[in-house]
Structures are given as structure tokens and as C-alpha cells.
C-alpha positions as CSV (number, residue, x, y, z in Angstrom):
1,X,38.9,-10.8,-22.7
2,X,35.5,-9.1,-21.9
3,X,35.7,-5.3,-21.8
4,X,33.2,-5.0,-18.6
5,X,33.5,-7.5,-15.5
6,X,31.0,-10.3,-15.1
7,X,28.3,-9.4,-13.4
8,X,25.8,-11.4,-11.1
9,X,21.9,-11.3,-11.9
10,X,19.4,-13.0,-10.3
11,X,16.0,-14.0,-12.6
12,X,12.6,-14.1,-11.5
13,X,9.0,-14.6,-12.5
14,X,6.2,-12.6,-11.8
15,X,2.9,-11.1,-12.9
16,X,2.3,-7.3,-13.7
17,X,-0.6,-6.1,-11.1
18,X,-3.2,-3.8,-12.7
19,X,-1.3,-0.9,-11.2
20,X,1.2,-1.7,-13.7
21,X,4.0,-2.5,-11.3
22,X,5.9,-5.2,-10.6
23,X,7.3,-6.2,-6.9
24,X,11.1,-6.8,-6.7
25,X,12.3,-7.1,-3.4
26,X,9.4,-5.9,-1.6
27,X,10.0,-2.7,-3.9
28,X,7.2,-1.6,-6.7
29,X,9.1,-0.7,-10.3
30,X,6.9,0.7,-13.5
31,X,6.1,-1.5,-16.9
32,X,3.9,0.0,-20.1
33,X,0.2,-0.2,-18.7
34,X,-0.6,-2.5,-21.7
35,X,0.8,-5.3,-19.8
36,X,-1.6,-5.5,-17.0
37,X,-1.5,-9.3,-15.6
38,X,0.8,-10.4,-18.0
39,X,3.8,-12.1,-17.2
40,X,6.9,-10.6,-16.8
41,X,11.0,-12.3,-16.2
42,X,13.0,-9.7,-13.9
43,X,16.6,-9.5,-14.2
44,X,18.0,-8.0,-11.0
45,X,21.7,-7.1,-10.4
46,X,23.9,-5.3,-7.6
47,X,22.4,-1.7,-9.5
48,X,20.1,-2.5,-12.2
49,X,16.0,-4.5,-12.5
50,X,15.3,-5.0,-16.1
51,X,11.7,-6.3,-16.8
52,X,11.2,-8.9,-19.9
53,X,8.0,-9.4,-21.9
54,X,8.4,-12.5,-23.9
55,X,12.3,-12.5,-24.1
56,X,11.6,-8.1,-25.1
57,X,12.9,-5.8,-22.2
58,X,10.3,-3.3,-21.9
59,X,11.6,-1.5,-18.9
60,X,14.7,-0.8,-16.9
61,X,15.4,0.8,-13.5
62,X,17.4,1.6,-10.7
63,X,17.3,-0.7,-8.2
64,X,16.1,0.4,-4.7
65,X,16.1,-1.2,-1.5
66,X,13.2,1.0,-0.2
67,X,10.2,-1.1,1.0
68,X,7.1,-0.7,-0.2
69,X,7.9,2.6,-2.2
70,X,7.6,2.9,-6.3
71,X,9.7,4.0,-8.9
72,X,7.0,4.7,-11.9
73,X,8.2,6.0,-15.6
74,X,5.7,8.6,-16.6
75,X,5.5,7.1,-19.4
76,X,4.1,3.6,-18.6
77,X,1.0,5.3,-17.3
78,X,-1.9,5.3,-19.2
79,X,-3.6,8.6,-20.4
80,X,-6.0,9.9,-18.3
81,X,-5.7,7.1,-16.2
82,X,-7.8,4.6,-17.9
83,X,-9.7,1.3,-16.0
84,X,-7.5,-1.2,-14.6
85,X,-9.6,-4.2,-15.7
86,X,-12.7,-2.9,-13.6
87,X,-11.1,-1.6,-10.8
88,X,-10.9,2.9,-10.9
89,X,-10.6,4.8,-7.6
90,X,-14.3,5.3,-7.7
91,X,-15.1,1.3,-7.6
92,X,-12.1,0.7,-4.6
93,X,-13.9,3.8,-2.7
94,X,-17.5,2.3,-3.1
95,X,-16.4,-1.3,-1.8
96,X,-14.5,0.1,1.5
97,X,-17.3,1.9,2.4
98,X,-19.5,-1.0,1.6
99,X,-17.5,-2.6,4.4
100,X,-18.0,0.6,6.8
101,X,-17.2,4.1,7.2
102,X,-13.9,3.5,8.7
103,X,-12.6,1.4,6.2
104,X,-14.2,4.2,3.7
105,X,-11.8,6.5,5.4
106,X,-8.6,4.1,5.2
107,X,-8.8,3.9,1.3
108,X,-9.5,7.5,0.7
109,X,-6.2,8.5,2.9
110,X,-4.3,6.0,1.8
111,X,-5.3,6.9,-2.1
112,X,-4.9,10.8,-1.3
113,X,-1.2,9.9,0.0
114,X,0.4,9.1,-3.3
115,X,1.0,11.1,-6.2
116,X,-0.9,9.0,-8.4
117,X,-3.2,6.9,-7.0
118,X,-3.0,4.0,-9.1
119,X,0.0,3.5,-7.1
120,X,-2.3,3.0,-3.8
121,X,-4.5,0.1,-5.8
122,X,-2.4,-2.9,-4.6
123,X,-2.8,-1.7,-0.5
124,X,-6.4,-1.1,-1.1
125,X,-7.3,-3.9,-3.2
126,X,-5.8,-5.9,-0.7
127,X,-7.8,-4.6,2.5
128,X,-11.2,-4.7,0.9
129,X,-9.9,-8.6,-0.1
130,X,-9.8,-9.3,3.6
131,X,-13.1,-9.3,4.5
132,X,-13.5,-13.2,2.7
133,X,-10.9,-14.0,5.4
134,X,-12.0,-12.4,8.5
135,X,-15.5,-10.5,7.9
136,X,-17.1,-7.5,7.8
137,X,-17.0,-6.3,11.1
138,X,-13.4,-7.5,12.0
139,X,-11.9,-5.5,9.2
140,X,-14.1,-2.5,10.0
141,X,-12.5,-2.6,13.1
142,X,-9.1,-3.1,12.5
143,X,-9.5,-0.1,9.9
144,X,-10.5,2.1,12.7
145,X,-7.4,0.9,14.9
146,X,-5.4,1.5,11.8
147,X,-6.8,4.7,11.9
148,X,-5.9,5.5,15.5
149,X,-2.2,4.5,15.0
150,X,-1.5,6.2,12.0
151,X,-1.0,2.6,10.3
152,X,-2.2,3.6,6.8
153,X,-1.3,0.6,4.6
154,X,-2.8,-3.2,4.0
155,X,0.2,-4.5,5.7
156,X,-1.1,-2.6,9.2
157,X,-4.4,-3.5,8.9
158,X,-3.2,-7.6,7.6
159,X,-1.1,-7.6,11.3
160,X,-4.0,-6.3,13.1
161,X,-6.4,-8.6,12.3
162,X,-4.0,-11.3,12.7
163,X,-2.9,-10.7,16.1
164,X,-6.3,-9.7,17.0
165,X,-5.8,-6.6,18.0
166,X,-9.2,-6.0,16.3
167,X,-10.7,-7.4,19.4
168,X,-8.7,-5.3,22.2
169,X,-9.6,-2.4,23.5
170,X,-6.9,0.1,25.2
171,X,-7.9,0.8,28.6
172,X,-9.1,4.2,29.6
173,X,-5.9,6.9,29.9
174,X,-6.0,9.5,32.1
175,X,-6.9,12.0,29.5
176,X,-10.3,9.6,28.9
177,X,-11.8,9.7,32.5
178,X,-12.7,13.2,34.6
179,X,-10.4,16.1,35.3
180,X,-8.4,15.9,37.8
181,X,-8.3,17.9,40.7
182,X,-5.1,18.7,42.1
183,X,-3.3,21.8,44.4
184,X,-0.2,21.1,41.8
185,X,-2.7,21.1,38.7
186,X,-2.2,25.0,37.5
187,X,-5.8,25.0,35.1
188,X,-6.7,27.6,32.5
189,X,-7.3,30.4,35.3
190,X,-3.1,30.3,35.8
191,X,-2.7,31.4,32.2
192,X,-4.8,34.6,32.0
């Protein structure tokens, strides 16, 4: 009889990105930067993702159910954080802001919110790619609204432009048109 219990495991096929993750489950997990593009077989269990490179595992993690998070091995990081085939922080930040300001401004917060930023190249890659789809302008747009909401990832911007919310302006608020004047309206005057 076996010693452990028989445990299920799913495979799958997939293709490192050239931040040198993986996506399992909507969940980013680390390989060796070497194997940018290259194509990977997961094994994933209750507990356990175990990522093959030609029948070699060359990484193993705890599985996570958090969505859209990474789990990154310090080691499979390149020193000094080398070019991903072409693409550095510098070359994402040049091509948002060739799209406009706003978008600019997208990619720079979302790249200043993780601890390395390599780990923001899959979002921003994938904003700046959404201009072939929907234009210049629209995307600019939909980067600002992002911007408003506080929806700082591609997956915000991606349902904005798809429900064209792009295209809709809020109507004024109160706090948008003039004062109002009111006997039950204290002012600054009340507070001094």
C-alpha cells in the first residue's frame, strides 16, 4: 500500500509572460527569468502548483486563491532587473504617455504600487495594447475614469471601455455647481 493518500492534480499548459510569471487560476506564481515565453506544464493540487520546463520542475509554490495577486521567489528575478525582451519600465512609461497624460499617469501608479514593478508589466502591457482595439482617445479616456474611481488595473480600464463608460459623463453633483445659500447652511463664519 502507498505510504501517502492519492492525491488529485489537475495539468495545464501555459506560456511564461516576460514578467516571468505564470497565471494559475487567475493567480500570478514566479519561474527562473530565463524562461521568458517559454512553455511551461502546471501541476496544481488541493495545496501545491508545481511548474515544469520540459518534463524538469523548475518551481514550486503554495497555492493561493487570491486574484490577481503574485507569489514571486526572489530568486527567479533577474539581477538588476534586466530587459524583458524590449519591454523596461522606461519603454511601458514612454508608450502610455504616447497615448495621453492620463494614461501616463495610470501606468506610473499602477507600476509604483507593487514592490517590484516587473510584477505591474502584464496590467500595463495590456492597457497600452488596447488602443489597436478601441483608439487613442477612447482609452485616454477610460484611463482618466479609471483614474477617478480609483480603478487602477487593465481589468478596470478593459470594463470601461467595453461598457462605454468612456463615453458618459456623470452629471454635475451638488458639490460641482454654486454654493448654496441656505438659513440651515452654518458656513465658515460659524466656526471661528
Amino acid at each position: 500500500m502507498p505510504t501517502d493518500p492519492y492525491e488529485y492534480a489537475e495539468w495545464k499548459e501555459c506560456r511564461v509572460g516576460i514578467d516571468y510569471h505564470v497565471e494559475i487560476g487567475r493567480h500570478y506564481y514566479s519561474v527562473p527569468h530565463q524562461l521568458i515565453r517559454q512553455p511551461i506544464s502546471a501541476r496544481i493540487t488541493a495545496k501545491t502548483v508545481e511548474l515544469f520546463h520540459r518534463g524538469r520542475r523548475v518551481a514550486a509554490h503554495l497555492r493561493s486563491f487570491q486574484q490577481r495577486r503574485h507569489t514571486t521567489v526572489p530568486e527567479h528575478m533577474p539581477s538588476a532587473h534586466r530587459r524583458y525582451a524590449g519591454w523596461t519600465h522606461e519603454r511601458l512609461q514612454r508608450e502610455a504617455h504616447d497615448i495621453g497624460p492620463e494614461t501616463g499617469l495610470l501606468v506610473e501608479t499602477i507600476l509604483q504600487k507593487k514592490p517590484h514593478p516587473e510584477q505591474a508589466f502584464r496590467a500595463c502591457l495590456g492597457i497600452i495594447r488596447l488602443r489597436a482595439g478601441y483608439g487613442r482617445d477612447r482609452v485616454e479616456a477610460a484611463c482618466a475614469r479609471a483614474l477617478q474611481i480609483n480603478g487602477l488595473s487593465y481589468s478596470s480600464v478593459a470594463s470601461i471601455l467595453k461598457n462605454d463608460l468612456d463615453r458618459f459623463r456623470p452629471a454635475n453633483s451638488a458639490a460641482d455647481g454654486p454654493p448654496l445659500d441656505h438659513s440651515n447652511i452654518r458656513g465658515p463664519s460659524y466656526f471661528h
